[in-house]
Legacy VTK file of the C-alpha trace (Angstrom):
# vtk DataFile Version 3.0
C-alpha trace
ASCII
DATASET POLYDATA
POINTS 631 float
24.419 -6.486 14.807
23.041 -6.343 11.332
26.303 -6.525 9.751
26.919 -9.837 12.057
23.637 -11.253 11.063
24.512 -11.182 7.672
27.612 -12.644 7.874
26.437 -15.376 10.271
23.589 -16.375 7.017
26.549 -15.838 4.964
28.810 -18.990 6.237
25.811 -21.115 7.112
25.088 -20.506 2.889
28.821 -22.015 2.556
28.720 -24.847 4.794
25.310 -25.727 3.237
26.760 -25.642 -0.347
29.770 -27.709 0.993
27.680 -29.965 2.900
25.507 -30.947 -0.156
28.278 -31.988 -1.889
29.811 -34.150 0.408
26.488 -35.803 1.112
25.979 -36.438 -3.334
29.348 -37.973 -2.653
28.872 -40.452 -0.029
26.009 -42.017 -2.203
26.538 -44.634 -4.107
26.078 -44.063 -8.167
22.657 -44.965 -10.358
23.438 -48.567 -11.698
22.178 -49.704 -14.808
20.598 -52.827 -15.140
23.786 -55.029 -16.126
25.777 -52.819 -13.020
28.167 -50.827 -15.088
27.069 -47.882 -13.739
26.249 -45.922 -16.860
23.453 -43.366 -16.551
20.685 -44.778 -19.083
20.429 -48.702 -20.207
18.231 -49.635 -23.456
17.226 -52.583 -25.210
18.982 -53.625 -27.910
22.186 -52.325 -27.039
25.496 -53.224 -27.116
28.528 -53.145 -24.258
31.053 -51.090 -26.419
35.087 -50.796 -25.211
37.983 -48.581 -26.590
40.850 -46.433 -26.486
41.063 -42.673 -27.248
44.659 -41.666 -27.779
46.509 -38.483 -29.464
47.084 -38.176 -33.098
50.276 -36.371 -32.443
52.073 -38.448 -30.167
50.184 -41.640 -29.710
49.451 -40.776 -26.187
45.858 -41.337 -24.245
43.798 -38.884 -23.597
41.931 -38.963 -19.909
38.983 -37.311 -18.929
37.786 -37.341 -22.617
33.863 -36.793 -23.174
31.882 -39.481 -24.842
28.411 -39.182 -25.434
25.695 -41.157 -27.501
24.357 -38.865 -29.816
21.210 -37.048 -29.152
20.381 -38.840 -25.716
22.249 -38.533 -22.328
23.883 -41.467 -22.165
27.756 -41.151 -21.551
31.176 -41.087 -19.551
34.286 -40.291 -19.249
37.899 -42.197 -20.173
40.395 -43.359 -17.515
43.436 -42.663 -16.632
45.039 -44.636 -19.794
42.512 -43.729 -21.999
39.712 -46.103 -21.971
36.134 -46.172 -21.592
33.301 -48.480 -21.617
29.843 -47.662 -22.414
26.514 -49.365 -22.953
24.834 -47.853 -26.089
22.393 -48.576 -28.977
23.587 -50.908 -32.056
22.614 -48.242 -33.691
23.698 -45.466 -32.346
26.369 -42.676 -32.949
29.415 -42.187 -30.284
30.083 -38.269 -30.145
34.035 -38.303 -28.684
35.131 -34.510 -27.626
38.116 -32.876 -25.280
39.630 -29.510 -24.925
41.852 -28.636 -27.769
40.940 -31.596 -29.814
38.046 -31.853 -32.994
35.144 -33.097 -32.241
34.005 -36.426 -34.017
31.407 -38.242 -34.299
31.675 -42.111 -35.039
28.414 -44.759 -35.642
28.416 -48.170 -33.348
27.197 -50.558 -36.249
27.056 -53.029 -33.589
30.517 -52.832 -32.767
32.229 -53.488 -29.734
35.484 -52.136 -29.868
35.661 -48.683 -31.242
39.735 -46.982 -30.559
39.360 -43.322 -31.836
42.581 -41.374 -32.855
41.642 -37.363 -32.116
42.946 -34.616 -33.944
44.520 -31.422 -32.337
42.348 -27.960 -32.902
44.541 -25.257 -32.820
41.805 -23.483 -33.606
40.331 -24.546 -30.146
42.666 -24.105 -28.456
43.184 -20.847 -29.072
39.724 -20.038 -27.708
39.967 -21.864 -24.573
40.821 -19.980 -21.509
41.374 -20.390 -18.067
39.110 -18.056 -15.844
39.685 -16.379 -12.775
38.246 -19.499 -11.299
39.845 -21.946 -12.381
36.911 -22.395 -15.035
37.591 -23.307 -19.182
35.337 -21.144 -20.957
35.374 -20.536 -24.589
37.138 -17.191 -25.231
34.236 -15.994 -27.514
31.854 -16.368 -24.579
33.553 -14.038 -21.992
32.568 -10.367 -21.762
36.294 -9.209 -21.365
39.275 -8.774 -23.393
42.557 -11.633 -22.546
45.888 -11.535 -23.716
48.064 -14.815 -23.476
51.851 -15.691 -23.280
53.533 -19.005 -22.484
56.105 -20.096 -20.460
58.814 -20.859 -23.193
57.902 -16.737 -24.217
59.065 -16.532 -20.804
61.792 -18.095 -20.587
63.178 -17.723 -24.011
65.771 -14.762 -22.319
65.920 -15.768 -18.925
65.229 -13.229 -16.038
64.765 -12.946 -12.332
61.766 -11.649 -12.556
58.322 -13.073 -14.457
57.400 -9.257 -14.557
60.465 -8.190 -16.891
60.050 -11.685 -19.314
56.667 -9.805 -19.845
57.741 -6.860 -21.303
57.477 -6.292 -24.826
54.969 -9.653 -25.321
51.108 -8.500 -24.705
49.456 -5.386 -26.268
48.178 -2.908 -23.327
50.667 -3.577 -20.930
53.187 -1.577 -19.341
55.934 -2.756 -16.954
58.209 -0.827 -14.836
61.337 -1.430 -13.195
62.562 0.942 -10.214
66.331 -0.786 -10.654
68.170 -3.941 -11.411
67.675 -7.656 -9.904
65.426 -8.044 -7.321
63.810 -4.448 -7.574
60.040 -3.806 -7.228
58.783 -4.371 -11.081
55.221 -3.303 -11.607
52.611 -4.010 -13.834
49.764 -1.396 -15.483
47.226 -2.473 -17.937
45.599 -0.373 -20.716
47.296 3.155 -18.674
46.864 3.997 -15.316
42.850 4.073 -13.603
42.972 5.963 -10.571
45.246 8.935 -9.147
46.902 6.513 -6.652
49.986 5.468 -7.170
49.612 2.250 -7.337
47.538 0.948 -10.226
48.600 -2.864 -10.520
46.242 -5.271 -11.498
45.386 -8.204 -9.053
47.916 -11.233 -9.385
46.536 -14.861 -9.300
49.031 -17.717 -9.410
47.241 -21.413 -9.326
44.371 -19.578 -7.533
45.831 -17.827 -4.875
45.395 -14.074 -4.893
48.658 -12.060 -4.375
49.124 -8.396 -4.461
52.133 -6.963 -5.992
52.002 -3.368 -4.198
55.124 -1.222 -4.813
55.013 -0.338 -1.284
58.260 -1.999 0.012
60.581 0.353 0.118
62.305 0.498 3.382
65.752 0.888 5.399
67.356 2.704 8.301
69.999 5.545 8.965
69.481 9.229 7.431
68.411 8.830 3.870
69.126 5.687 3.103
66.284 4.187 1.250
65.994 0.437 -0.124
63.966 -1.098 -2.694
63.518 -4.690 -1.190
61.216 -6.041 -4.273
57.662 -7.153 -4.441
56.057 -10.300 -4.092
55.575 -11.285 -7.694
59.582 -11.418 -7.574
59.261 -14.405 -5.200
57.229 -16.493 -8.446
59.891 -18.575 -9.982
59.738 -18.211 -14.152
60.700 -21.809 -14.757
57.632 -22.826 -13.758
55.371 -20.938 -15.433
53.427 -22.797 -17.891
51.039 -19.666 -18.899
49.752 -16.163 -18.428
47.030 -14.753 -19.171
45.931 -11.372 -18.617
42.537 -9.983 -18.139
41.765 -6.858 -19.229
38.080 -5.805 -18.812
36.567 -4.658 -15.271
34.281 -7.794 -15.387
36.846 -10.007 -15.323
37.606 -8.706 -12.160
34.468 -8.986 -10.370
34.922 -11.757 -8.582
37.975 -10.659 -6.638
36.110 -7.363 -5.820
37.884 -3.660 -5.712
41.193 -5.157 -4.886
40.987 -6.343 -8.895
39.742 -3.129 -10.302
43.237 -2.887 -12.050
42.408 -6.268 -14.329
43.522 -9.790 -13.098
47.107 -11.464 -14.440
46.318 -15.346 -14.207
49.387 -17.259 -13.580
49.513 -21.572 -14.663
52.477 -23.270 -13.174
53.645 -26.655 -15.127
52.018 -29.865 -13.888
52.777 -33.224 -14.507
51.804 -34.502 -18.222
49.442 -36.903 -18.429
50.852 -40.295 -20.508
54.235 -38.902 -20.553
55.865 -41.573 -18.120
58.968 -40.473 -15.774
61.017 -37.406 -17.641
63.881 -35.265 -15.287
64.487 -32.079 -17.122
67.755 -30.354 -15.613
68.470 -26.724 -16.926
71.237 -23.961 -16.590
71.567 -20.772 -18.128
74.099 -17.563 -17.385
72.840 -14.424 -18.042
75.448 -11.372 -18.357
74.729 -7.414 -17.784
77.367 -5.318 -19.037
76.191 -1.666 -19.641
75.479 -0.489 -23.149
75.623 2.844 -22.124
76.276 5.160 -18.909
74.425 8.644 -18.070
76.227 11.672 -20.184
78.493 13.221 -17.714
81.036 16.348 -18.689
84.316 15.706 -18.324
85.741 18.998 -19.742
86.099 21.176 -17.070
87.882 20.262 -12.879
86.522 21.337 -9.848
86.769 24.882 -8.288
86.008 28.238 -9.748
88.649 30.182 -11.777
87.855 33.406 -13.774
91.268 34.014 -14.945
93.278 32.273 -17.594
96.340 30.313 -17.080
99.169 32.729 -18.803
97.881 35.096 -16.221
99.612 33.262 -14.068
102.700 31.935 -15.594
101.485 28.431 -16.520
100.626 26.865 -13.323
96.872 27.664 -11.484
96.046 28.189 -7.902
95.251 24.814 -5.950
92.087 23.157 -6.909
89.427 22.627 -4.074
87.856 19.417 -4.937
84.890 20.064 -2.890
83.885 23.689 -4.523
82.036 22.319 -6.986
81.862 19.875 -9.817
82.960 20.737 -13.440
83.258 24.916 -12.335
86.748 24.745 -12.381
89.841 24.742 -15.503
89.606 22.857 -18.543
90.879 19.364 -18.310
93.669 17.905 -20.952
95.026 21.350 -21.701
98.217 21.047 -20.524
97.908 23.354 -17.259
99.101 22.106 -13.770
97.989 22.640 -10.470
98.176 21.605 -6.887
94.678 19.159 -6.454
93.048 16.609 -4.119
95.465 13.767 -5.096
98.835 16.005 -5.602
101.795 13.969 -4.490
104.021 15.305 -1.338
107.348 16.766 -1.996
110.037 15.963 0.575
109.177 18.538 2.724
105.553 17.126 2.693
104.378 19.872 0.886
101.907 19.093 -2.756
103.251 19.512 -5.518
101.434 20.712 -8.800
100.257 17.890 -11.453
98.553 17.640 -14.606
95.018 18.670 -14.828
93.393 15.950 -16.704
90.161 14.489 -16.832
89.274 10.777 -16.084
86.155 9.714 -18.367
85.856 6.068 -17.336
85.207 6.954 -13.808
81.746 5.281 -13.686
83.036 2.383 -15.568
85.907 1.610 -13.516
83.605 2.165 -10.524
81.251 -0.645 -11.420
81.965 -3.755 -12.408
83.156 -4.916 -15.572
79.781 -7.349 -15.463
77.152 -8.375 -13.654
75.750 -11.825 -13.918
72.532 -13.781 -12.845
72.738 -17.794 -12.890
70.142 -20.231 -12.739
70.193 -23.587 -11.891
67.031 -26.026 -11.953
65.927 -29.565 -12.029
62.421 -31.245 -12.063
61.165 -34.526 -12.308
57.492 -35.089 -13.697
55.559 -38.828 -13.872
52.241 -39.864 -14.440
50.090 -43.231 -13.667
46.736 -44.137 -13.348
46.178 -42.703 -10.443
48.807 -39.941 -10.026
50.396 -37.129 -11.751
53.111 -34.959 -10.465
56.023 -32.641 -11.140
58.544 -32.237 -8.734
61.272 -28.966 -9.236
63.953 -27.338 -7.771
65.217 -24.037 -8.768
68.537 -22.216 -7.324
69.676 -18.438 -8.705
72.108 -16.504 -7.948
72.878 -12.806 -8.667
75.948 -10.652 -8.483
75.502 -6.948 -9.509
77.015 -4.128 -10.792
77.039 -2.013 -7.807
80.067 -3.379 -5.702
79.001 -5.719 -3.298
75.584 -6.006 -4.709
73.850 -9.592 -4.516
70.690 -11.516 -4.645
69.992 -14.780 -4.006
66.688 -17.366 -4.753
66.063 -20.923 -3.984
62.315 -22.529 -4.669
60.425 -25.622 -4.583
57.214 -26.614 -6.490
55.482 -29.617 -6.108
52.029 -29.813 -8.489
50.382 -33.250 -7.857
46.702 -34.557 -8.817
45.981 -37.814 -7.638
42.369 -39.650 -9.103
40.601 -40.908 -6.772
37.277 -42.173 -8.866
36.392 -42.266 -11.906
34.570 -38.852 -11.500
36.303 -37.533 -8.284
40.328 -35.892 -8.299
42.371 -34.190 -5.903
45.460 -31.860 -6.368
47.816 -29.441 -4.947
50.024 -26.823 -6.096
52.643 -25.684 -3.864
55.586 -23.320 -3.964
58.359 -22.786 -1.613
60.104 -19.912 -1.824
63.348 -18.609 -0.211
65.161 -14.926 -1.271
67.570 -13.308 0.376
70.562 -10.666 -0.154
73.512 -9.611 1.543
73.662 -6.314 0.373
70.589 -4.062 -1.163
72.264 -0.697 -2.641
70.674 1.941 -1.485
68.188 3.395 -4.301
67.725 7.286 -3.573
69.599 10.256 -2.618
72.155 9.770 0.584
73.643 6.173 0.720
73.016 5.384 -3.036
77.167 4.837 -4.645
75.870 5.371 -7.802
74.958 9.254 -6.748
78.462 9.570 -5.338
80.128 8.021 -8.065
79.053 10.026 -10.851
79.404 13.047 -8.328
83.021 12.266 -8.270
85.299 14.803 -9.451
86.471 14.418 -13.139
89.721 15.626 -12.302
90.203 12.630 -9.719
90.683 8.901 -10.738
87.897 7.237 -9.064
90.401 4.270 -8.091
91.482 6.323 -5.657
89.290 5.990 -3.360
88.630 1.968 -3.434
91.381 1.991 -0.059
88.398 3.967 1.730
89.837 3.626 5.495
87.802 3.510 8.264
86.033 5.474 11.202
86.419 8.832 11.119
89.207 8.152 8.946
87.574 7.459 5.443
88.627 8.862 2.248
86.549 11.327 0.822
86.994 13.728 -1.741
85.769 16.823 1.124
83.270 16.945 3.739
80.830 17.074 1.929
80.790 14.429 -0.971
80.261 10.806 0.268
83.216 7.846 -0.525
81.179 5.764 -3.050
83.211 2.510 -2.109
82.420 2.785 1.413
78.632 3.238 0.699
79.181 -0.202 -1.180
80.844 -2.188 1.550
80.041 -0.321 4.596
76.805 0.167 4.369
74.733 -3.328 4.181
71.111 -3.783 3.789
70.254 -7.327 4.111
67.059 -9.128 3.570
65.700 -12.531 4.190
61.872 -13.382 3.134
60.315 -16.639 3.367
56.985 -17.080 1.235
54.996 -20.346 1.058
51.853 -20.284 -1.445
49.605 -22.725 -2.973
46.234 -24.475 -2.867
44.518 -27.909 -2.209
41.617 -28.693 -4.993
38.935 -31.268 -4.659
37.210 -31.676 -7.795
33.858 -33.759 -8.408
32.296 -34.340 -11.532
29.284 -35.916 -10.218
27.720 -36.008 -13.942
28.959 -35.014 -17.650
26.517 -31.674 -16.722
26.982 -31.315 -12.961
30.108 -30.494 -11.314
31.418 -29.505 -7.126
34.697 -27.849 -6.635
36.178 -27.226 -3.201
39.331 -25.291 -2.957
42.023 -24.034 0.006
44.649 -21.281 -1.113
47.010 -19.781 0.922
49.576 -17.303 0.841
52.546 -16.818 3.843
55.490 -14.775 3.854
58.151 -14.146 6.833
61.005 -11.385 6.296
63.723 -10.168 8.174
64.811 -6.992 6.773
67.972 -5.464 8.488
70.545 -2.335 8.138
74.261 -2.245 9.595
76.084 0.858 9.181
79.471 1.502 10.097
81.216 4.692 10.632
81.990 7.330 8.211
78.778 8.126 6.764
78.868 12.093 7.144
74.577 11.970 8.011
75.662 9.269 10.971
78.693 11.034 12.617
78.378 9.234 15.899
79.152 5.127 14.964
77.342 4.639 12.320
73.721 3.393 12.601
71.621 0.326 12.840
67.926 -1.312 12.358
66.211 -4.198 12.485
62.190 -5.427 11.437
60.610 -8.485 11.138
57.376 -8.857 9.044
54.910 -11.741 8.812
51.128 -12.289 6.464
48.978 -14.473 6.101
46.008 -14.607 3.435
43.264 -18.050 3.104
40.509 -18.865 0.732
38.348 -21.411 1.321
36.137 -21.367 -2.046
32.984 -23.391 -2.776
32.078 -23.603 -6.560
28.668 -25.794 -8.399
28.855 -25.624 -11.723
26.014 -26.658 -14.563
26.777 -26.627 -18.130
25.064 -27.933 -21.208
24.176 -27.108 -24.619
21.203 -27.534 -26.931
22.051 -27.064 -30.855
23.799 -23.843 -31.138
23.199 -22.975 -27.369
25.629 -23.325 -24.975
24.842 -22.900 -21.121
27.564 -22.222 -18.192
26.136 -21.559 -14.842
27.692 -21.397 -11.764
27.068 -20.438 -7.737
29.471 -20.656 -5.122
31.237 -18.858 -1.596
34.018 -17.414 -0.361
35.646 -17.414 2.681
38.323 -15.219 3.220
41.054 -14.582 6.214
44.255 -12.198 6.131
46.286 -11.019 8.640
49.864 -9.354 9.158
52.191 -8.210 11.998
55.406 -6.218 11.871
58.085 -5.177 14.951
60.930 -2.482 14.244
63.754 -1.578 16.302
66.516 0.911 14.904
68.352 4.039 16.193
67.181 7.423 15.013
68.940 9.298 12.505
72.487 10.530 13.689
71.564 9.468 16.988
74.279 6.492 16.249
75.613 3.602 18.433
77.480 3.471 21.528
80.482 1.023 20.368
81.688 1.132 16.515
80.504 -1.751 14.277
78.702 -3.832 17.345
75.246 -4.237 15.366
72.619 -4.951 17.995
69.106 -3.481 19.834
71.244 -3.250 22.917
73.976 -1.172 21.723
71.875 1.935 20.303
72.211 4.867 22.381
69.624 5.327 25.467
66.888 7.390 24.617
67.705 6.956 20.675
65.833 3.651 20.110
62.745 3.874 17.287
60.881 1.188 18.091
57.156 0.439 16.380
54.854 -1.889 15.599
51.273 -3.257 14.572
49.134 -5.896 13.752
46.022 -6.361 11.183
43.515 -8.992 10.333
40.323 -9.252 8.431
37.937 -11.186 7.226
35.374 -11.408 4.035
32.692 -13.846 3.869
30.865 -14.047 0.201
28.434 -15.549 -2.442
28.454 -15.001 -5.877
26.905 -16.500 -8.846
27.707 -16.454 -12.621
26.034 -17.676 -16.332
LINES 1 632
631 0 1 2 3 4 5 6 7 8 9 10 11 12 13 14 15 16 17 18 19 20 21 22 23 24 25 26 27 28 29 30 31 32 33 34 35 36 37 38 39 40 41 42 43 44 45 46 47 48 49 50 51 52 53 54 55 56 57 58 59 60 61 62 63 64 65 66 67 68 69 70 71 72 73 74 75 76 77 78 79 80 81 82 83 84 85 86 87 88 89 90 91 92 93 94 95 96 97 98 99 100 101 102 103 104 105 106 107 108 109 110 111 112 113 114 115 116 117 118 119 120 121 122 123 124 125 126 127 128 129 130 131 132 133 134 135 136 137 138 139 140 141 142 143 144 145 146 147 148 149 150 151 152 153 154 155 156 157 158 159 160 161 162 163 164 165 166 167 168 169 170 171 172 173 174 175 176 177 178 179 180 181 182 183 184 185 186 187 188 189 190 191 192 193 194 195 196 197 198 199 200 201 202 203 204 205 206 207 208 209 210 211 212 213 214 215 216 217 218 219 220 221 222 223 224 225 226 227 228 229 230 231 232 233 234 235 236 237 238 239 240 241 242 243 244 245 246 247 248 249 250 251 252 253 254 255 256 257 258 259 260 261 262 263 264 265 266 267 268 269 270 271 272 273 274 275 276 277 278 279 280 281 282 283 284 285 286 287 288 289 290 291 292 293 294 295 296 297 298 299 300 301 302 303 304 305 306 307 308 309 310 311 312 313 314 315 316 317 318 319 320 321 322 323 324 325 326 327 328 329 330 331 332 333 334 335 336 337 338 339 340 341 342 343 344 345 346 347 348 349 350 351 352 353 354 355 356 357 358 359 360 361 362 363 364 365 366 367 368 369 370 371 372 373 374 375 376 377 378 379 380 381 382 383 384 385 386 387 388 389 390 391 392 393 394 395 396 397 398 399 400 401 402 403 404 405 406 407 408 409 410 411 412 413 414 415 416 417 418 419 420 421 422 423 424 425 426 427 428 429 430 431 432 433 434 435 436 437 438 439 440 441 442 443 444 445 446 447 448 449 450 451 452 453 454 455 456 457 458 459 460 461 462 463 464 465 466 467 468 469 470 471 472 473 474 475 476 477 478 479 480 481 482 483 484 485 486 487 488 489 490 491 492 493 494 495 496 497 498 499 500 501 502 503 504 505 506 507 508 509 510 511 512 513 514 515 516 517 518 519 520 521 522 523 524 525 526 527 528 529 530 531 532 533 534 535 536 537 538 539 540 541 542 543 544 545 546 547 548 549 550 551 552 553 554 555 556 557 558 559 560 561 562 563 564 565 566 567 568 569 570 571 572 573 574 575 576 577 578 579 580 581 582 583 584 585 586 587 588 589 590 591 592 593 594 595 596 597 598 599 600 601 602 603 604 605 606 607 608 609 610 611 612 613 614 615 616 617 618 619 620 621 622 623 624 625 626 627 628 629 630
């Protein structure tokens, strides 16, 4: 009851905050005498008009601040730049805007005044994003942040924002469990807790998404699949920034879920002033190995502890399955009777050449694997709307045989002004991944195991014309055809995710500001597992299993914010609500290990053996109602 109670005063806090802004809205503003609607009207004044543009490029510069020095009399340019303002013939215009220098210009009874401003690197370098969505001066936060942009990013392309990382911000770590489309993880400043999980709290356009390395799944006797995590489904091209938050106060406002730190993630909007602009890009990216895992390639198969004179030149059959590099030294001119021995006419093996093959692995693989991106946007900007509209399509082949993954996304960021003082925007992202084939990434189905497993007295080639059934071409019973594990055994994927946020945003004076904000975060997957026969863990045809996952997270956030400054004092204060909703479901249906199917290669529910079906499922949902406030 208690716990109810407080929730109930909780969301009645919310809707109160929520509905005092909407009711500041509906009024209509102060006038001044002469109706323009500026805050303060004096005699002896003058009605003064201009245009604030860029020094760099000419452009003009909305939203700019422009106040009459030492009173608080001021607004705010338009869309193109312009402003009009009622102030004393005698007074002093103070013009200022994020990133720019700060100037100061005297009226003299003018009434036009155009101002040219000057970029600050220097501010601009301080300026940061918060977890909130709030620009605070660096200086003024009580954690450490470390920045990259999106041309970093981008520079090499990559499949994965994760791996663009590496290498560009001190105190950060990132792992990779494989190649494309693999879980890649992220640890700042070392791990902070036993669990094995210590990832920091991912935030993309303000919508919370957790990048757990839990997703690791699969069916059939040890055959284990690294699907990827959900930072994987974040397109880099449209990425304008990161930033990365290091200190535990910076992630207080997401609670324990943050503990790790908080990576802040800026997609690209649509530039202000910059007219229509399509950008189309393409870029091929190429993996060929540098280097492969030192293998010995002296010695065959089998066990011999006699030399070959002994026995007049040519050595007892070779068992391929007895063991690996136990057996005679390869390239010594000896002969034997091995795995691959042609028949004589009597179909009887005849002796040949023990010799080793070194390029096993290589000729294995392919020579290449390669990841291709394709992307267009299209970005324009008018008075009263600014968007950027892109489409993104990759495509990956791998190194492991019949290894793919695939990515299509679509991001629309829009802000549309409807008053002087009041905007609206949306980020949204459409994403859709999928694969054909995910190689197995452990012990059992993995080809890579099996491949550099292979005999070094055997040409790997041998076995690319595997068979079938019971029928497939293996070295002995007990070593696994890696070709077959390529083609034969598929793990496919298909995950739809849909994320983004609607922002209302309300400066209802140069001090006083109202935010209210939706995120929210869905993903649907279909992960599924067709083996046929010939695995030696599934004797009896082959296995199969199916699961279908679905989440859900919303944020409704609330946010008042009052800032002003006096001399060399700056205040930022803040108070706002939460409201938060998640929920998930998942349904699985496969056959238990060696259990197998009733009919060869028919991949359905219905065809697993009676009494062998694994089925499971569950479903979760909670909710988190808070307040919070900040200076």
């Amino acid at each position: 009851m208690k716990s109810e109670y407080i929730s109930n005063k909780i969301k009645q806090l919310f809707f109160l905050i929520l509905s005092i802004g909407l009711f500041l809205f509906s009024g209509k503003p102060v006038m001044a005498a002469d109706g323009t609607g500026q805050f303060e009207a004096e005699q002896n004044t003058v009605r003064v008009t201009g245009t604030v543009t860029s020094a760099s490029d000419g452009t003009p510069l909305p939203g700019l601040s422009i106040i009459v020095k030492g009173t608080s009399i001021g607004t705010v340019t338009n869309s193109d730049g312009i402003y009009t303002l009622n102030v004393p013939a005698d007074g002093t215009l103070v013009f200022s805007f994020v990133g720019f220098r700060t100037q100061e210009v005297p009226v003299q009874g003018r009434n036009v005044i155009n101002v040219v401003m000057e970029e600050s690197v220097e501010a601009l370098e301080e300026v940061i994003i918060t977890a909130l969505g709030i620009k605070r001066e660096e200086k003024s936060l009580g954690f450490s942040v470390g920045r990259v942009t999106g041309d970093e990013l981008t520079r090499v392309a990559q499949e994965n924002v994760l791996n663009s990382m590496a290498g560009k911000i001190s105190g950060v770590t990132i792992n990779s469990t494989g190649g494309a489309g693999s879980s890649v993880s992220m640890v700042i400043r070392g791990a902070t807790s036993m669990s094995t999980d210590n990832q920091p709290l991912f935030v993309v356009d303000g919508v919370p998404i957790s990048n757990t390395v839990n997703n690791v799944g699969g069916f059939g006797a040890d055959n284990r699949v690294d699907y990827g995590n959900a930072i994987a489904d974040l397109d880099p091209e449209t990425i304008e920034s990161v930033s990365i938050l290091k200190g535990p106060s910076a992630a207080a406002l997401y609670g324990t879920r943050a503990g790790n730190g908080v990576v802040l993630i800026t997609t690209k909007k649509g530039a202000v002033g910059e007219g229509m602009k399509v950008t189309v890009t393409s870029n091929t990216v190429l993996d060929i190995p540098a280097r492969f895992l030192n293998v010995q390639t002296q010695f065959a198969t089998g066990f011999f502890s006699f030399r070959p004179e002994n026995v007049g030149g040519i050595l007892p059959p070779i068992s391929a399955g007895d063991g690996t590099g136990a057996g005679p030294e390869n390239d010594q001119g000896y002969w034997a009777v091995q795995w691959h021995s042609p028949l004589d006419a009597n179909g009887v093996q005849v002796p040949i050449e023990v010799r080793s093959y070194p390029n096993n692995i290589k000729n294995f693989i392919n020579d290449y694997g390669f990841t291709t991106t394709n992307g267009a946007s299209i970005t324009n900007s008018s008075q009263v709307l600014n968007y950027r509209l892109g489409v993104t399509n990759m495509t990956h082949n791998g190194l492991v045989p019949n290894s793919d993954l695939h990515k299509n996304s679509i991001t629309l960021a829009a802000t549309s002004k409807m008053h002087d003082n009041f905007s609206v925007s949306t980020d949204l992202n459409f994403t859709n991944t999928w694969a054909d084939n995910r190689p197995a990434s452990n012990r059992g189905t993995n080809p890579l195991q099996w491949a550099y497993n292979h005999p070094t007295n055997i040409d790997i080639r041998l076995m690319e014309d595997y068979g079938s059934g019971n029928d497939i071409k293996r070295v002995s019973g007990n070593h696994e055809n890696p070709y077959y594990l390529a083609y034969d055994v598929n793990n496919s994927f298909n995950r739809y995710r849909i994320y983004g946020n609607i922002v209302a945003n309300w400066e209802i004076s140069p001090k006083f500001s109202f935010m209210g904000r939706m995120t929210l975060n869905k993903t649907d997957e279909v992960r599924e597992t067709k083996m046929a026969p010939g695995y030696t863990n599934e004797p009896n045809n082959g296995a199969y299993g199916i699961v279908t996952s679905n989440g859900l997270e919303r944020n409704l956030d609330a946010l008042a914010t009052y800032s002003d400054n006096w001399s060399d004092f700056t205040l930022n204060a803040s108070v706002g609500g939460n409201i938060l909703y998640s929920k998930s479901a998942n349904v699985s249906n496969s056959s238990s290990s060696g259990s197998g199917l009733v009919v060869p290669n028919v991949f359905t529910v219905q065809n697993i053996n009676s009494g062998a079906l694994v089925y499971s499922n569950y479903r979760y949902q909670k909710g988190i109602n808070s307040v919070y406030a900040m200076a």
